[in-house]
C-alpha positions in Angstrom: 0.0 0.0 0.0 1.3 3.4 -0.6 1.1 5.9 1.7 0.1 9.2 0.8 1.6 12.3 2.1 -0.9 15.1 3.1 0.2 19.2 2.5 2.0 20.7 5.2 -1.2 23.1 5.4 -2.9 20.1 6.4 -0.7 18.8 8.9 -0.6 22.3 10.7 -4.5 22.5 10.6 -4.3 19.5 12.8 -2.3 20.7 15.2 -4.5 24.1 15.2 -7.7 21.9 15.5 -6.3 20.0 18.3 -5.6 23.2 20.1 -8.2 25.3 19.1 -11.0 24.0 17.5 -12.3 23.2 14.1 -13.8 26.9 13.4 -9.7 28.3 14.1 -8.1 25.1 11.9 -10.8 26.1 8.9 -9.6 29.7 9.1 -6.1 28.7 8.2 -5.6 29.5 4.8 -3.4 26.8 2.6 -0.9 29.1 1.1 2.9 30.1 2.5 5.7 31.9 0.9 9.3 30.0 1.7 12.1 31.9 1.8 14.9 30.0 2.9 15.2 29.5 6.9 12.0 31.6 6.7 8.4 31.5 6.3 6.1 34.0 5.4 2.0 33.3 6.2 -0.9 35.9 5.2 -3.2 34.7 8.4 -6.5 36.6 9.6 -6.8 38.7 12.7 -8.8 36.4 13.8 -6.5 33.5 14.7 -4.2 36.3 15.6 -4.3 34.7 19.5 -3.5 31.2 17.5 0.2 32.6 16.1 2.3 31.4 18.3 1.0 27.6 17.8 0.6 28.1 14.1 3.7 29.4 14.0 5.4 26.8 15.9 3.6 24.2 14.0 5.0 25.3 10.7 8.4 25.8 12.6 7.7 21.9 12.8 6.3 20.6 9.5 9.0 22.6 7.1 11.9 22.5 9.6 11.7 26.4 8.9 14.3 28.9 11.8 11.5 31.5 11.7 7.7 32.2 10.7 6.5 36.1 9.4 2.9 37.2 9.3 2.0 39.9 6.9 0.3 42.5 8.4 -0.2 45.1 5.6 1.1 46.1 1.9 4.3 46.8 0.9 5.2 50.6 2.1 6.1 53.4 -0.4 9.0 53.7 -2.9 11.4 52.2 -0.2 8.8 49.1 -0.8 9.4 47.5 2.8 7.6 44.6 4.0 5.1 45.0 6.8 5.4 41.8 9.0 5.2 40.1 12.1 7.3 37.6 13.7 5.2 35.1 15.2 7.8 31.9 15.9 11.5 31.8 16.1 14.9 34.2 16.4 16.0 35.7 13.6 15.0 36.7 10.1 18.1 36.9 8.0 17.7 34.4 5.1 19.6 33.0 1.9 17.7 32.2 -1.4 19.4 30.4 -4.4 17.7 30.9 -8.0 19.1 30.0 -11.2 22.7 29.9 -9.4 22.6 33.9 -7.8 22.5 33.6 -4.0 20.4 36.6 -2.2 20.6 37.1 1.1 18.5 39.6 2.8 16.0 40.1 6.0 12.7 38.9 5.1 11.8 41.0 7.6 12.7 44.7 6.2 13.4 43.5 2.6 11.0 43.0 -0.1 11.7 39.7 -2.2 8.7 38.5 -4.1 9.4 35.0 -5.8 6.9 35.1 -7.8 9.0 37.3 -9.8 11.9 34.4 -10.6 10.9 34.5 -14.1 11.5 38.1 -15.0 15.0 37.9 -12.8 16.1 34.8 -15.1 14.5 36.6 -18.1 16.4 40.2 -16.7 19.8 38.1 -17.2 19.0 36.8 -20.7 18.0 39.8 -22.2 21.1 42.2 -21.0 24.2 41.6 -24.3 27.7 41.0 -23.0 29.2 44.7 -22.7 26.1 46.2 -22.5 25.9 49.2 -20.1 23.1 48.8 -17.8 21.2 51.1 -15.3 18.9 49.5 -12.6 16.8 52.4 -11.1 15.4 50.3 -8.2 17.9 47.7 -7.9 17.0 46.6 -4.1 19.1 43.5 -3.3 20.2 43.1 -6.7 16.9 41.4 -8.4 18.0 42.6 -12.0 21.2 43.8 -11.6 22.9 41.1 -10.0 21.4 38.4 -13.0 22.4 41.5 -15.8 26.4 41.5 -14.3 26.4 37.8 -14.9 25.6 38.5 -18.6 29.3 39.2 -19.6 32.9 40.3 -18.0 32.4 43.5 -20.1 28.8 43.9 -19.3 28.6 47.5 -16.6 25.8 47.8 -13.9 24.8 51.3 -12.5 22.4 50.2 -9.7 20.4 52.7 -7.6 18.8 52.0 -4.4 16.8 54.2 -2.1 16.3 52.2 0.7 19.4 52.0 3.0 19.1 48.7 4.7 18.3 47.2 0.7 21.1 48.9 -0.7 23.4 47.3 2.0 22.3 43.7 1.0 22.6 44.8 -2.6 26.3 45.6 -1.7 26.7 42.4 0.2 25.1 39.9 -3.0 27.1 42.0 -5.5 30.4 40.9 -3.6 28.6 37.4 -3.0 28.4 36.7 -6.4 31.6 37.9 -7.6 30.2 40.7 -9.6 31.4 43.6 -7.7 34.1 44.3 -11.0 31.0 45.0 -13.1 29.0 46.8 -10.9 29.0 50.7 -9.3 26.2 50.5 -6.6 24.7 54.3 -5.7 22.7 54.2 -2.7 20.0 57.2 -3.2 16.5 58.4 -5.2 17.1 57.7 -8.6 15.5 61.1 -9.3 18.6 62.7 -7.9 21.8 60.8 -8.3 24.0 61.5 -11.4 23.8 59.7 -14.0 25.5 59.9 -17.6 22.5 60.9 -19.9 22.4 59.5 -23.4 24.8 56.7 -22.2 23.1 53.5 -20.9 22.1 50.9 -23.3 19.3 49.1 -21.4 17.4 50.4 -18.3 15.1 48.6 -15.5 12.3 50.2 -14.1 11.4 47.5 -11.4 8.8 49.4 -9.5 5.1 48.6 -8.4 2.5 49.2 -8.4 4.1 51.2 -11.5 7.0 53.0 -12.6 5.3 55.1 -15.0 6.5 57.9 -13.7 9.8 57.3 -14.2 9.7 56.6 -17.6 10.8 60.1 -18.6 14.1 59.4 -16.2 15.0 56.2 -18.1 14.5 57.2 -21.5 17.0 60.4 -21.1 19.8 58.1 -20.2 19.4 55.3 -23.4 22.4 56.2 -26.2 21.3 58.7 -29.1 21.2 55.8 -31.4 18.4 54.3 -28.7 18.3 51.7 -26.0 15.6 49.3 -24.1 13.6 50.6 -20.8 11.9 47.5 -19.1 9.0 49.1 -17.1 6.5 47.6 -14.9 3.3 48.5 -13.8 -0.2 46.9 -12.8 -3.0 46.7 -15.0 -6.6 45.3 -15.0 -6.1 41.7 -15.9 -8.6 41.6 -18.4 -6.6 44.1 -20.9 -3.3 44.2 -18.9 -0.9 44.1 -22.2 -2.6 46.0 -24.3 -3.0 48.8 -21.6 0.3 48.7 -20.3 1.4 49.2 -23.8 -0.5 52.3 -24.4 0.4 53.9 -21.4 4.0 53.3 -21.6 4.0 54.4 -25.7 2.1 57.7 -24.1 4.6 58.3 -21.4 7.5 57.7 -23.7 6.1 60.5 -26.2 5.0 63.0 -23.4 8.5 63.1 -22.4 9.4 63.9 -25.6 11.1 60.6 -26.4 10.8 58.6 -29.6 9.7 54.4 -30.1 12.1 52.8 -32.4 9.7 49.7 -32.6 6.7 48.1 -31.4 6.9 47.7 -27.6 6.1 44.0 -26.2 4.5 43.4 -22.5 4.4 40.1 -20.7 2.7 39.0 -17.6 4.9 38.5 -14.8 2.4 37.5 -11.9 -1.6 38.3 -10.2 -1.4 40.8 -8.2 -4.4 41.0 -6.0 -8.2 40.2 -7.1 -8.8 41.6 -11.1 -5.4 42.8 -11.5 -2.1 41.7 -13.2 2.1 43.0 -13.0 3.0 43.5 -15.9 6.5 44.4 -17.7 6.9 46.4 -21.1 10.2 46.0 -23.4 10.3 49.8 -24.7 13.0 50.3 -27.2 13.3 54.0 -27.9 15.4 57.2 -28.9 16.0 59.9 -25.7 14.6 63.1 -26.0 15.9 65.7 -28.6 18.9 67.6 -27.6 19.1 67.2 -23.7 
């Protein structure tokens, strides 16, 4: 006979049943975001006098170090996590993907794996010698994957948020990319950069970087570069939409397309609504 293994979400609502009932273990929703030594939950205020045993029970099922609660969106352009440590010391993690090692706090550091696609994808676009701005490089999501690209690729990654930009330091070192890669901890609005001089640019923010469309397309070459922008769009027309308000933000900055843009779907994000990411190749603005 073979013995069938039940989900981990299972085995916990046991435990909480056990403990607190069958209204509490029905509560539990399924899902859990692993990253590394540490778990992140999305659990109701409800069983919020039930965290400490459902944290300990997952402690228990995955062999996790520590267990997070969300307690809220992700806050402003520094984009830090609001969570809760409900089990366990410690938040510092490592995550491998693809052969690039992060390590960050999942506790003050945003790192959505959802988006492992777009990072592979980030490091298979960027052309060996390429130079490459990342205007919301955080731990190093696209930049570290774009260094990888080439010896004579060059990264110029900017990062707001001091306690990201220290982790982006540490994985640039950690994956022996610091020789391709200048690190500016700062708003991208106001750091110097070389205008007309950067031959791909990343525009990793949500929910979108429209706004900073203007920003990336004064620093692509004269004879054009790529802006990789992403936004959130009702999922019903998300492409499409994206594409048109990209194409409008690259003209109203007076900025020119050099050829149909393309948009993929990364990931859901929230009930109706979609992230999405728009390949923009285009000329800078006229003189500047």
């Amino acid at each position: 006979m073979v013995r069938q293994h039940r989900p981990p979400a299972e085995r916990v609502r046991d435990r909480l049943r056990s403990a607190a009932g069958e209204e509490a273990a029905h509560a539990m929703p399924s899902g859990y975001q692993r990253l590394g030594r540490v778990l992140v939950l999305r659990l109701p205020e409800s069983l919020r006098p039930h965290y400490a045993l459902i944290g300990d029970a997952w402690r228990a099922e995955l062999g996790v170090s520590s267990v997070l609660v969300r307690t809220g969106p992700i806050e402003g352009e520094s984009r830090r996590p609001r969570t809760e440590l409900i089990a366990g010391v410690g938040t510092e993690t490592e995550v491998v993907e693809h052969g690039v090692r992060w390590q960050f706090d999942a506790a003050a550091v945003m790192f959505a794996s959802g988006n492992r696609v777009e990072r592979v994808r980030a490091g298979r676009l960027v052309r060996s010698g390429e130079v490459v701005a990342d205007l919301f490089a955080g731990i190093g999501y696209f930049t570290i994957p774009a260094a990888r690209s080439g010896p004579a690729t060059r990264v110029v990654a900017v990062e707001k948020n001091p306690v990201a930009h220290a982790y982006l330091v540490a994985n640039v070192a950690l994956n022996r990319v610091a020789d391709r890669v200048e690190t500016l901890e700062g708003d991208n609005r106001k750091v110097v950069l070389s205008a007309r001089s950067f031959d791909r640019v990343f525009l990793g923010y949500l929910p979108s970087a429209l706004p900073w469309v203007g920003r990336a397309a004064a620093l692509v070459r004269p004879t054009g570069g790529w802006i990789h922008v992403h936004t959130v769009e009702d999922a019903r027309t998300a492409c499409p939409t994206a594409i048109a308000a990209v194409e409008a933000a690259v003209r109203a900055a007076g900025a020119r397309p050099l050829e149909p843009f393309r948009a993929r779907e990364v990931k859901p994000y929230g009930p109706g609504r979609t992230h999405v990411v728009v390949d923009a190749r285009v000329a800078p603005p006229a003189g500047g």
